[in-house]
C-alpha positions as CSV (number, residue, x, y, z in Angstrom):
1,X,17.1,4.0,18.2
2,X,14.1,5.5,19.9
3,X,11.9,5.3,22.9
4,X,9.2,3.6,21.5
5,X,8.9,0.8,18.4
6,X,5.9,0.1,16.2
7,X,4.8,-3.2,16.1
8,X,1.7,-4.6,14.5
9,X,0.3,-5.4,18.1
10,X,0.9,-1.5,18.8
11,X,3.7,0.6,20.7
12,X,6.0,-0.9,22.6
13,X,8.8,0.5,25.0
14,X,11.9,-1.4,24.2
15,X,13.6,-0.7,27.9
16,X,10.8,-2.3,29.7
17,X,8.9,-4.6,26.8
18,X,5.0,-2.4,27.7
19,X,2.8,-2.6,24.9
20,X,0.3,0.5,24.8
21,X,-2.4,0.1,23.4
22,X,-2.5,2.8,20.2
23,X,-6.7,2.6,21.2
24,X,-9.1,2.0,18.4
25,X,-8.7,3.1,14.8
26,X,-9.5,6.7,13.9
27,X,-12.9,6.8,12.2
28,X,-12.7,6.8,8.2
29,X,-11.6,9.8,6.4
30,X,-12.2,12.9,8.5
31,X,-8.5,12.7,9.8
32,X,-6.1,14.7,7.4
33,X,-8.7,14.4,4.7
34,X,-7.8,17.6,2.4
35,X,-10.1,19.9,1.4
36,X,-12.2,19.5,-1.7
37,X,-10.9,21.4,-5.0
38,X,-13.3,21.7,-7.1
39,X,-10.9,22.1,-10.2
40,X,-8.9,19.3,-9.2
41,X,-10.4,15.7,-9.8
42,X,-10.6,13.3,-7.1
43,X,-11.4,9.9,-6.6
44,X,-12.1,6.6,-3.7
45,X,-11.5,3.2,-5.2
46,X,-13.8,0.9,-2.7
47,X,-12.8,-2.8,-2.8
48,X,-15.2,-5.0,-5.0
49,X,-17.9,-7.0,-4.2
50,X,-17.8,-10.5,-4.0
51,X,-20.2,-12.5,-5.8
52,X,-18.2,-15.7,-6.4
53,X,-20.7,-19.0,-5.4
54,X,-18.8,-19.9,-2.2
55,X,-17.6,-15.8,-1.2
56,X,-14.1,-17.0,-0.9
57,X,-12.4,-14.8,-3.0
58,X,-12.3,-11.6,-0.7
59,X,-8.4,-11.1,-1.4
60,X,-9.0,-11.5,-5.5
61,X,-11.5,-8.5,-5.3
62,X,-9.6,-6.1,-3.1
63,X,-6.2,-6.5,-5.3
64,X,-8.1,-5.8,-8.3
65,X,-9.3,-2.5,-6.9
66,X,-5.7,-1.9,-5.4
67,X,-4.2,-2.3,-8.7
68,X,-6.8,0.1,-10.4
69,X,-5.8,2.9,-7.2
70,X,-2.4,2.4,-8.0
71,X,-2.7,3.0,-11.9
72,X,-4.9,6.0,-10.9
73,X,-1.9,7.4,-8.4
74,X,0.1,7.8,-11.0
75,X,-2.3,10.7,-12.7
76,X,-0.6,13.9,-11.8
77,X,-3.6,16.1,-11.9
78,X,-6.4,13.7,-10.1
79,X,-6.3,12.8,-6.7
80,X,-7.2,9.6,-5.3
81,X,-8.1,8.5,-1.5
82,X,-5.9,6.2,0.4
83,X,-6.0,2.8,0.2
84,X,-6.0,2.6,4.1
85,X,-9.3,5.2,4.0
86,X,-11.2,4.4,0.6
87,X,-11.2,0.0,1.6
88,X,-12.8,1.3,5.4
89,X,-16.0,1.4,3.2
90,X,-17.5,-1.7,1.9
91,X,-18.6,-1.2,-1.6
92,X,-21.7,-3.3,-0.4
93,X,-24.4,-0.9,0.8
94,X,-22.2,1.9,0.6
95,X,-23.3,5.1,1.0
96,X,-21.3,7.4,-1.8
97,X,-23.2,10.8,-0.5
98,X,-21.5,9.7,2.8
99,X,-18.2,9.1,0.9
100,X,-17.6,11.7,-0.5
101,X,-18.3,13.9,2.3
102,X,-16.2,11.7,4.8
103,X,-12.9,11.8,1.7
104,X,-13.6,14.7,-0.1
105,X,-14.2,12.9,-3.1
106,X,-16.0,13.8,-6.2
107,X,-16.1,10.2,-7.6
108,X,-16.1,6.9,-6.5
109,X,-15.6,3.7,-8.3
110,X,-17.5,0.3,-7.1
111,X,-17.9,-2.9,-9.0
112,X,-17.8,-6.7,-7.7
113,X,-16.1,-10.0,-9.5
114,X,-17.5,-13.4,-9.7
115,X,-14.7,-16.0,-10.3
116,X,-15.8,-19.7,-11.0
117,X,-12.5,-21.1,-12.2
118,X,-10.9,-19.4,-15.1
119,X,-13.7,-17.5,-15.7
120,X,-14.2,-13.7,-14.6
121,X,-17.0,-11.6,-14.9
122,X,-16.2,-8.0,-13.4
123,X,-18.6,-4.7,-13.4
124,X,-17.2,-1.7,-12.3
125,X,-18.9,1.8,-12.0
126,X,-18.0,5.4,-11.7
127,X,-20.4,7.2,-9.7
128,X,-20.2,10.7,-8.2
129,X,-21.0,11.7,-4.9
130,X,-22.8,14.8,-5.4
131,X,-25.7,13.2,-6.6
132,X,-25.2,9.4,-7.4
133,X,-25.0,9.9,-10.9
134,X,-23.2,7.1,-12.8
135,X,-20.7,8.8,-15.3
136,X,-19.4,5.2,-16.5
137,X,-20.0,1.6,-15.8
138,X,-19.1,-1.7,-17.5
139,X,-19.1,-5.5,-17.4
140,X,-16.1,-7.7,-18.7
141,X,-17.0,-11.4,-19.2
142,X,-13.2,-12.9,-19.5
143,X,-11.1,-15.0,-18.5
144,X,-8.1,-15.1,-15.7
145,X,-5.4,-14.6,-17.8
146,X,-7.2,-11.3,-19.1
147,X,-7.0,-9.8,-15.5
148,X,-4.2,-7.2,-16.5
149,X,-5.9,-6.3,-19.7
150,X,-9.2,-6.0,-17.5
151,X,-7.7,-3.5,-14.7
152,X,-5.9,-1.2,-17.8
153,X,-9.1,-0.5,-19.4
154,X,-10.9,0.2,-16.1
155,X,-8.6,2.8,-15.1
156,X,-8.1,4.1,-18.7
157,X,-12.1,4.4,-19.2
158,X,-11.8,6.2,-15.3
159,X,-9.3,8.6,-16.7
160,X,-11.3,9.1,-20.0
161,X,-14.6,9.9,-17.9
162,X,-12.9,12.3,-15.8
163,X,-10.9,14.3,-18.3
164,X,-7.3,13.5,-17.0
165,X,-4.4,11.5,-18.9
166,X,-3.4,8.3,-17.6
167,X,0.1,8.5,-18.2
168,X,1.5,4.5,-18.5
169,X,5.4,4.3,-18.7
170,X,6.3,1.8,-22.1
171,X,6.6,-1.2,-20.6
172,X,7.8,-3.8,-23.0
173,X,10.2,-5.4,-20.9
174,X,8.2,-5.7,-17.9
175,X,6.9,-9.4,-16.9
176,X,3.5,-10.0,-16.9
177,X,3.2,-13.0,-14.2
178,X,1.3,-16.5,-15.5
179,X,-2.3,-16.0,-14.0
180,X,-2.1,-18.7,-11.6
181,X,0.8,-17.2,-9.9
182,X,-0.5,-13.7,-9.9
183,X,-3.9,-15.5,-7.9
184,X,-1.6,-16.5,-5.2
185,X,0.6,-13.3,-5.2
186,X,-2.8,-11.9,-4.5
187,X,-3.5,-14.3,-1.4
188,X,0.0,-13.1,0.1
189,X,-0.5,-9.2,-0.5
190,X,-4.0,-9.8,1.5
191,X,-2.3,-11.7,3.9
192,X,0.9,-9.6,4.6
193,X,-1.8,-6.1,4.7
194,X,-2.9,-8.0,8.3
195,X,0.6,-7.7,9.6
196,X,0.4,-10.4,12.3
197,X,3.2,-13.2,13.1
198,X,1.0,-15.7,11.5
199,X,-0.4,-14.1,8.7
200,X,3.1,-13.1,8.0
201,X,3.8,-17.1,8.1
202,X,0.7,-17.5,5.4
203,X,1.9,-14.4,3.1
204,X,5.5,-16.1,3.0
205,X,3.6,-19.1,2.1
206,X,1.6,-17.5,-1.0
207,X,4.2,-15.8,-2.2
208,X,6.3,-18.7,-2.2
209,X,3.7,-20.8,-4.5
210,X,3.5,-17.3,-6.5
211,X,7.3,-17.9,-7.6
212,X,7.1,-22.0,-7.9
213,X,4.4,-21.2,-10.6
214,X,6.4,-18.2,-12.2
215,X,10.0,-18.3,-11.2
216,X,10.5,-14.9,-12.8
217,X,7.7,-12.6,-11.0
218,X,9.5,-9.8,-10.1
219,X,6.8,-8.7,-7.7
220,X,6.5,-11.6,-6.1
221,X,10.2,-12.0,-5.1
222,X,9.5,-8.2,-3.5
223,X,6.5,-9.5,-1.7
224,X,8.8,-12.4,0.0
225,X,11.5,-10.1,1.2
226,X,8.9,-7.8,2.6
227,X,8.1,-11.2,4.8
228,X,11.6,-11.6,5.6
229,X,12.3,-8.1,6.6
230,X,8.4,-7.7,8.9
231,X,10.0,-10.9,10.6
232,X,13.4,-9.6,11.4
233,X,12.1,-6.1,12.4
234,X,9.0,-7.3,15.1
235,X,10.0,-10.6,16.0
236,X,13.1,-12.3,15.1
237,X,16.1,-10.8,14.3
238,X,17.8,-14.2,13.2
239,X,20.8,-14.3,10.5
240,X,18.0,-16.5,8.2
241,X,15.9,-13.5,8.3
242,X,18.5,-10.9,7.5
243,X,19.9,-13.0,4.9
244,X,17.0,-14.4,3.5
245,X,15.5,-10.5,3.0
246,X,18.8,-9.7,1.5
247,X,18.9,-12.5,-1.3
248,X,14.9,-12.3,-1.6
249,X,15.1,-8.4,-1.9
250,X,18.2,-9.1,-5.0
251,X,16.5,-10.9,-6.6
252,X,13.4,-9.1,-7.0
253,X,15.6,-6.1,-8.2
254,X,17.3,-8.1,-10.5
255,X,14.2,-9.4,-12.1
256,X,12.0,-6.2,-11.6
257,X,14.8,-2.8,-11.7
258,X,11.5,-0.4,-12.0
259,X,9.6,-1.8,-9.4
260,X,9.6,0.3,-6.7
261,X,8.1,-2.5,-4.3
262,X,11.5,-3.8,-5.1
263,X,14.0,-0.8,-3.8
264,X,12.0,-0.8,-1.0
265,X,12.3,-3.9,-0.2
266,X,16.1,-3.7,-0.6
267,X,16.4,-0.9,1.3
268,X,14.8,-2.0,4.5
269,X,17.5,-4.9,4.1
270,X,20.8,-2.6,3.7
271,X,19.0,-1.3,6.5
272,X,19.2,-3.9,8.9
273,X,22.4,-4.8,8.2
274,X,23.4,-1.1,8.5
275,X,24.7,-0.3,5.0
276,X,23.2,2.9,5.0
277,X,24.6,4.5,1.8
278,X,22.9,1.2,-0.2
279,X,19.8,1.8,2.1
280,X,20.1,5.6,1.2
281,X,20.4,4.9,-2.9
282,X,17.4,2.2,-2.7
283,X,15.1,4.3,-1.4
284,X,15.6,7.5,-3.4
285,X,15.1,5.0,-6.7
286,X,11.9,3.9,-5.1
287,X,11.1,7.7,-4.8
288,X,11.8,8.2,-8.0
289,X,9.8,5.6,-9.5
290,X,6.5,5.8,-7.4
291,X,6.7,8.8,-5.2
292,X,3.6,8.3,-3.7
293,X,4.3,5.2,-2.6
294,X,3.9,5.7,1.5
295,X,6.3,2.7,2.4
296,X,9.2,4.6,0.6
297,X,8.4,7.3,2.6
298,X,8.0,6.2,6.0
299,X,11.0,3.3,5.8
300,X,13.4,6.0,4.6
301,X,12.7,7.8,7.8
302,X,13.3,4.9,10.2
303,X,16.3,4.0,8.0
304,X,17.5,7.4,9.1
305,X,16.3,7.1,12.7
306,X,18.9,3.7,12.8
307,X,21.3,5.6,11.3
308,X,21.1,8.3,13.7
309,X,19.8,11.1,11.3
310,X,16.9,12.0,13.4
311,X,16.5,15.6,11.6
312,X,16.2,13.8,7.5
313,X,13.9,11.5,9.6
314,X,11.4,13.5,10.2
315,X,11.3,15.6,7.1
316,X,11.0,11.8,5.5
317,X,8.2,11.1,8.1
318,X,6.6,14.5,7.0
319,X,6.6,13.7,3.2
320,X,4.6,10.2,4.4
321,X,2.2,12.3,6.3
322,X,1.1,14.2,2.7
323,X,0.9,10.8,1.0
324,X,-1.2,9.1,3.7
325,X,-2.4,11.8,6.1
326,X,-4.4,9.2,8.0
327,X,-2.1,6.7,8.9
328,X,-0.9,6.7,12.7
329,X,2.4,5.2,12.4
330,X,4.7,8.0,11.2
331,X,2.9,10.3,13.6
332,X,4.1,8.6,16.9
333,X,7.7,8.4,15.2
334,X,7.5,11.9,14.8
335,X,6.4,12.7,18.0
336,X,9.4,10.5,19.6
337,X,11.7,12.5,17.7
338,X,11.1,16.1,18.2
339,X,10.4,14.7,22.1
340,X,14.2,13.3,21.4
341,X,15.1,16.9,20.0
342,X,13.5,18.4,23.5
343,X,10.5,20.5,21.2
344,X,7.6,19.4,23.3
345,X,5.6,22.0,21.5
346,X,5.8,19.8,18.1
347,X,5.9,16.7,20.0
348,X,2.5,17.6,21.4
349,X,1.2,19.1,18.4
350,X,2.6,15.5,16.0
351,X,0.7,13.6,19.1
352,X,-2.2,15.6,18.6
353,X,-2.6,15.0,15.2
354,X,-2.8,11.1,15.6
355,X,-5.9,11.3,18.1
């Protein structure tokens, strides 16, 4: 479908199987970073701290703080750093002066979590970068199965202190996982962000124990097809693969409709089996419900560069690059195609962008 595939180990040719080496990762921010509007609040969520006695539960604090960027993604009037750029910077011994200089952040929120069984104590902080001035900080002594509570009223006191609405779709039907199973969903998410054969294997794993503890986790069931689908896509297109992301990916959307984790999901699948008009309808839901979510983005283009719609592909691809300027994925896609289209002006300039 094009000259050159991403993998997780880099760019491959597909005629003659030459990995090149995408070189080392641009430096945080600075790449695609937008300009700082003053009238427009902005935000970096850093991943927390920690402070747990034996420092084992890395994954448990960086999917607390991705949960609290997500909530805050869905404020129309703030904006909020990447994911990929904001967790480059350690909360510990961060600099926020050098932060918010590198993002173009006004704000950034910090905290840490200690976890000794079923006990949490979290601290969070808002702190600007102007001046490291703390507009809002807090400690929550719970426990586990207070977590979702806990991560609402951080990003509710975030949108308080910065004067924007935090606008939270009713969701009475939605499943709220048993603690336990969210723990492990947590271990896969950290797992699967690594994109390697074997940490694929390990993600598989904890979403797996995810859904033995909580049969009915929606997000879970998402988080397993995702496996599937990486699996089929880099490194074995096997009919256990392709069927396995296409029951996985079902029943995620049966259990979870509004997730968009889930269209996506279900749409890489129609994908691969080439039912594009299913692919097509997935993805646009996923839009719709989260649209800035970057993987709805960027696998709607390369469901169109199968499909042979190289033109929707790269307007798709451009959308991605306005959700996640930094990322370098979509930007050697891009340049493939408008090389394919025989415009070396853009394919130079959508090259020049990624160095």
């Amino acid at each position: 479908a094009w000259a050159y595939e991403l993998t997780p180990e880099g760019i491959r040719k597909d005629s003659a199987g030459i990995v090149i080496d995408p070189g080392p990762d641009p430096e945080p921010g600075d790449v695609g970073a937008p300009k700082l509007d003053k009238n427009c609040p902005s935000i970096a969520v850093l991943p927390f701290d920690d402070m747990s006695e034996h420092g084992d539960q890395g994954y448990f604090c960086e999917g607390i703080a991705e949960e609290i960027l997500n909530s805050l993604c869905k404020v129309a009037n703030l904006r909020v750093a990447s994911r990929v750029t904001a967790f480059r910077f350690g909360s510990k011994q961060a600099d926020v002066g050098e932060i918010g200089r590198r993002l173009n952040v006004q704000t950034v929120l910090e905290g840490s979590v200690r976890k000794s069984g079923e006990q949490l104590r979290i601290t969070a902080q808002l702190v600007t970068t102007a001046d490291g001035y703390h507009l809002w900080s807090r400690q929550y002594d719970r426990r586990l199965e207070d977590i979702f509570e806990i991560q609402e009223e951080i990003a509710d006191s975030i949108a308080s202190a910065l004067a924007v609405t935090l606008k939270r779709k009713s969701d009475e039907s939605r499943h709220q996982a048993d603690p336990k199973a969210y723990d492990f969903f947590l271990r896969g998410q950290s797992y699967f962000a690594r994109h390697s054969l074997e940490t694929n294997v390990y993600a598989r794993q904890m979403f797996s124990k995810a859904l033995e503890v909580d049969p009915e986790f929606g997000r879970a069931w998402a988080g397993l097809a995702y496996t599937y689908a990486l699996d089929f896509l880099y490194y074995d297109t096997s009919n256990v693969n392709r069927d396995e992301a296409l029951r996985t990916s079902h029943k995620a959307l049966k259990l979870a409709p509004d997730l968009a984790e889930a269209h996506i999901a279900a749409g890489i699948a129609h994908c691969m089996v080439q039912q594009y008009k299913e692919a097509d309808a997935d993805f646009e839901k996923a839009i719709e419900l989260d649209p800035e979510n970057y993987d709805a983005w960027y696998f709607y283009g390369r469901s169109k560069v199968h499909e042979g719609d190289l033109e929707h592909a790269l307007r798709l691809f451009s959308r991605a690059a306005k959700v996640r300027p930094e990322d370098f994925q979509r930007v050697f896609l891009q340049s493939q195609l408008y090389h394919s289209h025989g415009d070396e002006k853009k394919d130079l300039e959508s090259a020049l962008k990624g160095m």
